[in-house]
C-alpha positions in Angstrom: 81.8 47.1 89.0 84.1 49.2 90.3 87.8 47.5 91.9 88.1 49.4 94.6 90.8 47.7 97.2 90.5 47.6 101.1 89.2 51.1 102.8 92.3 53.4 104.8 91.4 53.5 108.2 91.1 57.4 108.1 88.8 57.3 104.4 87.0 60.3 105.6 89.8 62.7 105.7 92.0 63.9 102.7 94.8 66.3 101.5 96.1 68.1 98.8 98.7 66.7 97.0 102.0 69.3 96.7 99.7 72.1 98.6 100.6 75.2 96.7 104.0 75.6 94.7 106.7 73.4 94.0 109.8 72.6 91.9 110.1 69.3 93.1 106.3 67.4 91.9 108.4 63.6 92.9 107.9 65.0 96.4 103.9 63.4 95.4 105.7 59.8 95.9 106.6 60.6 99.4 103.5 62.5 100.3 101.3 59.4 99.4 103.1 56.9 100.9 103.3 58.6 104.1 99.6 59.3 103.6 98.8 55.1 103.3 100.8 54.4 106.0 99.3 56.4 108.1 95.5 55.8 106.8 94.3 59.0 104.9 91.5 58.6 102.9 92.6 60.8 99.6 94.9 63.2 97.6 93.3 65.5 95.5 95.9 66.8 92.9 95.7 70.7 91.8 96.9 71.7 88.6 99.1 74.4 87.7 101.1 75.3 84.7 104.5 75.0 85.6 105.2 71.4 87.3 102.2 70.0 88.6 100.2 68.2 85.3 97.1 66.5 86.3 97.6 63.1 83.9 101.3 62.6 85.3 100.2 63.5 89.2 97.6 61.2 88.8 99.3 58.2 87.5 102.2 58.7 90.3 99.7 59.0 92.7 97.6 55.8 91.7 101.4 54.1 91.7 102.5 54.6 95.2 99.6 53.6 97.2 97.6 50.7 97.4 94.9 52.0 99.5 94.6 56.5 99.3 91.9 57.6 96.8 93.3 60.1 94.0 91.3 62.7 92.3 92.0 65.8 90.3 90.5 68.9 92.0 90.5 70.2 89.9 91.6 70.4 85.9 89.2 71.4 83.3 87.3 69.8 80.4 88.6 72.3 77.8 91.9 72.2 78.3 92.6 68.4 76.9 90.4 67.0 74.1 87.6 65.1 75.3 89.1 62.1 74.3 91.9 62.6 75.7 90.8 63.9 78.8 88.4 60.6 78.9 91.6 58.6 78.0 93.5 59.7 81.2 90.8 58.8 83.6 90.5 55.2 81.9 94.1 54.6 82.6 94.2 56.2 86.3 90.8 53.9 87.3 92.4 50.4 86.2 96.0 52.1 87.3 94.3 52.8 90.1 92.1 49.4 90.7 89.5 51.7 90.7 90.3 54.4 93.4 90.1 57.3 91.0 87.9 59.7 90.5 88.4 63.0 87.9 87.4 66.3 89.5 86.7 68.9 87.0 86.1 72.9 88.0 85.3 76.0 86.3 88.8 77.1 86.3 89.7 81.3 85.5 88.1 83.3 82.9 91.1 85.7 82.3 93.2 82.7 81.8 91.2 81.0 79.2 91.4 84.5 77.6 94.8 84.4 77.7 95.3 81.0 76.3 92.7 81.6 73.5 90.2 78.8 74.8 86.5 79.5 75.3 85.7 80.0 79.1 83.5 77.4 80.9 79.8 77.5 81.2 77.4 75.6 82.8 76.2 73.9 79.9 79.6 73.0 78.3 80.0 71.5 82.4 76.6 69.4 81.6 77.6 68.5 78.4 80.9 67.4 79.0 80.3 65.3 81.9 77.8 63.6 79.5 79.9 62.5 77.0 82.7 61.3 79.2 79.9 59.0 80.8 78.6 57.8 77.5 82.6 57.2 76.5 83.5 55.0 79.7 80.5 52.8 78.8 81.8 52.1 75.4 79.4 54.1 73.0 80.2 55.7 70.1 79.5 59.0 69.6 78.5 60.6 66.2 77.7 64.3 64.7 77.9 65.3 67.7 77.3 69.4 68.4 76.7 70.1 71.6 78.1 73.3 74.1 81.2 71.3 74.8 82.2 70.9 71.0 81.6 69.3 67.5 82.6 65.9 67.2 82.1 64.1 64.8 83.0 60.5 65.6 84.2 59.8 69.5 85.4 56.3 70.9 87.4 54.5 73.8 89.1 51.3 72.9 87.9 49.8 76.3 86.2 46.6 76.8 84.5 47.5 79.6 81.9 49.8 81.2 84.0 52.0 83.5 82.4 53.4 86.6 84.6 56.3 87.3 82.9 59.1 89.8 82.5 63.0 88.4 83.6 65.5 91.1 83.1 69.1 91.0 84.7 71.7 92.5 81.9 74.2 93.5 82.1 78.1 95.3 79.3 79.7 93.6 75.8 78.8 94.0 75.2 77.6 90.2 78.1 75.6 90.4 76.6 74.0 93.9 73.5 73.7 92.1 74.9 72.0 88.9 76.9 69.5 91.0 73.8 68.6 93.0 72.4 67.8 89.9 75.1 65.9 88.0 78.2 65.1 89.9 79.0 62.1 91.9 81.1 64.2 94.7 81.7 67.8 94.9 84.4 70.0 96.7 83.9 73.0 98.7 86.5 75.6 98.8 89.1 76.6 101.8 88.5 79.6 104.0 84.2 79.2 104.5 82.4 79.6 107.9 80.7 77.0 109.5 77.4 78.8 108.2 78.6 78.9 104.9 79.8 74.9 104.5 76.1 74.2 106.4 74.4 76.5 103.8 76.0 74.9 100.9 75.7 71.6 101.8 71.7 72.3 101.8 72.3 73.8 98.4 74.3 70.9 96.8 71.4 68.4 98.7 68.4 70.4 97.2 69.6 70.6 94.0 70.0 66.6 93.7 66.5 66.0 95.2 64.4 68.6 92.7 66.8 66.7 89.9 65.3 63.5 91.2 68.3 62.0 92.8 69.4 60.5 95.9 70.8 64.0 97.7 72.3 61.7 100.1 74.4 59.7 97.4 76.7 62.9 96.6 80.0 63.0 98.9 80.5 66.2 99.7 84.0 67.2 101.0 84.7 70.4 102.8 88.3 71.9 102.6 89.5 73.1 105.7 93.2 74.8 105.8 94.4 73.0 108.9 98.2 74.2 110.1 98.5 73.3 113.9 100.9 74.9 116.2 103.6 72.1 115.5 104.2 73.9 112.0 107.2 76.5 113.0 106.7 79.8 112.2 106.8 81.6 109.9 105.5 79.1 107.7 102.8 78.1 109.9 101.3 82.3 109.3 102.5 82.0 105.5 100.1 79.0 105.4 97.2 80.7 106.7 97.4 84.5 106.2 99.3 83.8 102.8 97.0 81.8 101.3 94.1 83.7 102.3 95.7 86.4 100.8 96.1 84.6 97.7 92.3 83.8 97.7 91.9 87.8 98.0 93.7 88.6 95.0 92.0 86.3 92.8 88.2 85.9 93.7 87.8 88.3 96.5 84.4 89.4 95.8 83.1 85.8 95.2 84.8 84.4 98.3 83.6 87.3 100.4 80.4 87.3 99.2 80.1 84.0 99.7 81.2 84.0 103.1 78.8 86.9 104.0 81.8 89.0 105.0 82.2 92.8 105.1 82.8 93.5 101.7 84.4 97.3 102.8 87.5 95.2 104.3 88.0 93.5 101.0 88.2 97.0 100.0 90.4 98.3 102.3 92.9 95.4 101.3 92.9 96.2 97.8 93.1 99.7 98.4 96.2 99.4 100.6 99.5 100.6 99.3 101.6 97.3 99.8 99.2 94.7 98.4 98.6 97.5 95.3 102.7 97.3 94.7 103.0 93.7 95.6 103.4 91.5 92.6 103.3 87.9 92.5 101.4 85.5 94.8 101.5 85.7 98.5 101.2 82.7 99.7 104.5 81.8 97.4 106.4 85.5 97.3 105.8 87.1 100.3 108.4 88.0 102.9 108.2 87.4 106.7 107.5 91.5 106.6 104.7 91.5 104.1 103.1 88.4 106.0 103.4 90.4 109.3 101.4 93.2 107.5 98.9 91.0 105.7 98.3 89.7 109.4 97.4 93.3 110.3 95.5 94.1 107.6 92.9 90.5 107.2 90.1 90.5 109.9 91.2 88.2 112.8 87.2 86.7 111.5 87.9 85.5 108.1 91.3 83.4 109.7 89.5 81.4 111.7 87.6 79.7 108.8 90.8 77.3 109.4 92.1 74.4 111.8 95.2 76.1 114.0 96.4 75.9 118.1 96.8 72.4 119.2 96.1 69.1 117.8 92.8 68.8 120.4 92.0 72.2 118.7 92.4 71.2 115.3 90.5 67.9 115.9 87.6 70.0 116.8 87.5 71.7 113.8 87.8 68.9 111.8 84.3 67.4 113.4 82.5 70.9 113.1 82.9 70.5 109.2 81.1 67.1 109.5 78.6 68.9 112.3 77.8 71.3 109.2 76.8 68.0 107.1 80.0 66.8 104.9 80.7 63.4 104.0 84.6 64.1 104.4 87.3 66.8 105.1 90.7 68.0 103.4 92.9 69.2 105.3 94.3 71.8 103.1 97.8 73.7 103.5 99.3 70.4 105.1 101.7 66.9 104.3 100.5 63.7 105.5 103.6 64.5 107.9 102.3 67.5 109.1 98.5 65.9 109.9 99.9 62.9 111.5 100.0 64.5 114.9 96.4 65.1 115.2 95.0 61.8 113.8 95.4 60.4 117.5 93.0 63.4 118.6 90.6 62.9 115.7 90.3 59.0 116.3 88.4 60.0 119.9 86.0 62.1 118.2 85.2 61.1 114.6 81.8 60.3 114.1 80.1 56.8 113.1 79.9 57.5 109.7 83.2 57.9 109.6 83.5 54.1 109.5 81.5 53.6 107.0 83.8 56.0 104.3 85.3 54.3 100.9 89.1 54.9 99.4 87.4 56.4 95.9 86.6 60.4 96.9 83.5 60.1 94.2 81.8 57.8 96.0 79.9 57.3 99.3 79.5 53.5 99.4 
């Protein structure tokens, strides 16, 4: 059974862990303990390759709270041996007393090129997420060959089923789908409309019903980039029009399509002189000048997929997330610091539910 402690008073809402870039990952020890003093549900830790590793994040994460939730949101299945990978979320769920849960994602095809892994597919995903089950509940595996690998003999030393929750972090349809299917919890992604979090919560929810589960057993969390008008400027635009930015670079044409947006502005980004000569990541390397043209150039539309203006303001967004069907919100882009200010708003119009939210972001109840 899982160990999971007494609930934070805000268990519904969550945030990400060192949001973006840093040379300083102890700044995670701060960020948590500010978060379980002031109630927040979860941290979900990114992972990057430079100073944010999931396995350390984790276990000082799972240290400095008693009460916030901690998940990986997301690291990837092929990156670690299975056992190891398996290992890890062991020792974070009894680190943890049971308040873990190991998000895994799909990660970036030109990377795994690049670092001479195979890239992730659907059935490596399925496969995977099988065999770490089979692993927490003490089995032994043998002769294995499946998409995920050949192994031949795989085995935790535990004594114990574990019950650790699967989260997936989902954009595309398939990957909605395949989390509706197998995952515990999934994660949307920052910078999607109201229509678009509605539309794929109903995909997620579908997909776990024609796969003969509960669809309303799966915690969904929407991520929702959430800089009020107390951040000072210019970070508070580097936040927003930065990271968007960002997004752009990377995945434009799944986030737009996604979205529904004009796909010719994505264009017209891409084909514009200073994003062409710009090198680096925006969000991180941009000047106060380049932000001030990326503000220009980004529809005022595809902005306002985020939480800014007042902490009233802010508040409202945060329940039109859980008016498109979540189970819970991150609010992306901001410290436990920064959100404090608007928790007083968001007490007077949380929903019911709300109450009813658990410290472990993989599970509902």
């Amino acid at each position: 059974m899982p160990m999971e402690q007494a609930r934070p008073q805000h268990a519904e809402l969550g945030f990400y862990g060192l949001a973006g870039h840093t040379d300083s990952p102890r700044d995670l020890v701060d960020e948590v303990r500010t978060a379980d003093a002031l109630g927040l549900g979860s941290v979900f830790l990114s992972e990057r390759y430079s100073t944010k590793d999931a396995g350390v994040l984790t276990g000082a994460a799972a240290a400095s709270s008693e009460r916030v939730g901690v998940a990986t949101a997301a690291t990837n299945h092929n990156t670690r041996h299975l056992l190891v990978t398996a290992t890890m979320a062991v020792t974070a769920h009894r680190m943890s007393q049971g308040r873990f849960a190991l998000g895994l994602g799909r990660g970036f095809d030109v990377l795994f090129d690049l670092m001479n892994i195979p890239r992730i597919t659907s059935a490596q995903i399925v496969d995977a997420v099988e065999l770490l089950r089979r692993l927490w509940r003490g089995e032994s595996i043998v002769d294995h060959d499946g998409p995920a690998g050949r192994f031949p003999f795989l085995r935790l030393q535990i004594d114990a089923n574990e019950e650790i929750p699967i989260v997936l972090v989902a954009i595309g349809d398939a990957t909605l789908r395949l989390a509706g299917q197998i995952a515990d919890g999934v994660v949307l992604h920052t910078f999607l409309t109201d229509d678009t979090v509605a539309r794929q919560v109903r995909v997620i929810r579908d997909a776990a019903l024609r796969a003969g589960r509960d669809p309303g057993a799966i915690r969904i969390w929407s991520v929702l980039a959430t800089v009020g008008d107390w951040v000072p400027e210019p970070d508070r635009t580097r936040r927003i029009v930065g990271r968007l930015a960002t997004y752009l670079q990377g995945y434009g044409d799944l986030l737009v399509r996604t979205n529904g947006w004009d796909r010719q502005r994505l264009a017209d980004f891409r084909a514009d002189e200073r994003v062409q000569a710009f090198r680096g990541a925006f969000d991180a390397d941009a000047t106060p000048d380049d932000i001030a043209h990326l503000t220009a150039l980004l529809p005022a539309e595809w902005t306002s997929a985020a939480a800014t203006g007042s902490t009233a303001h802010c508040a409202r967004r945060i329940l039109d997330q859980f008016d498109a069907g979540v189970d819970s919100v991150i609010l992306h882009g901001a410290t436990p610091a920064e959100i404090a200010p608007l928790l007083p708003a968001w007490s007077t119009l949380a929903p019911e539910r709300c109450a009813r939210a658990v410290a472990n972001p993989g599970r509902l109840r």
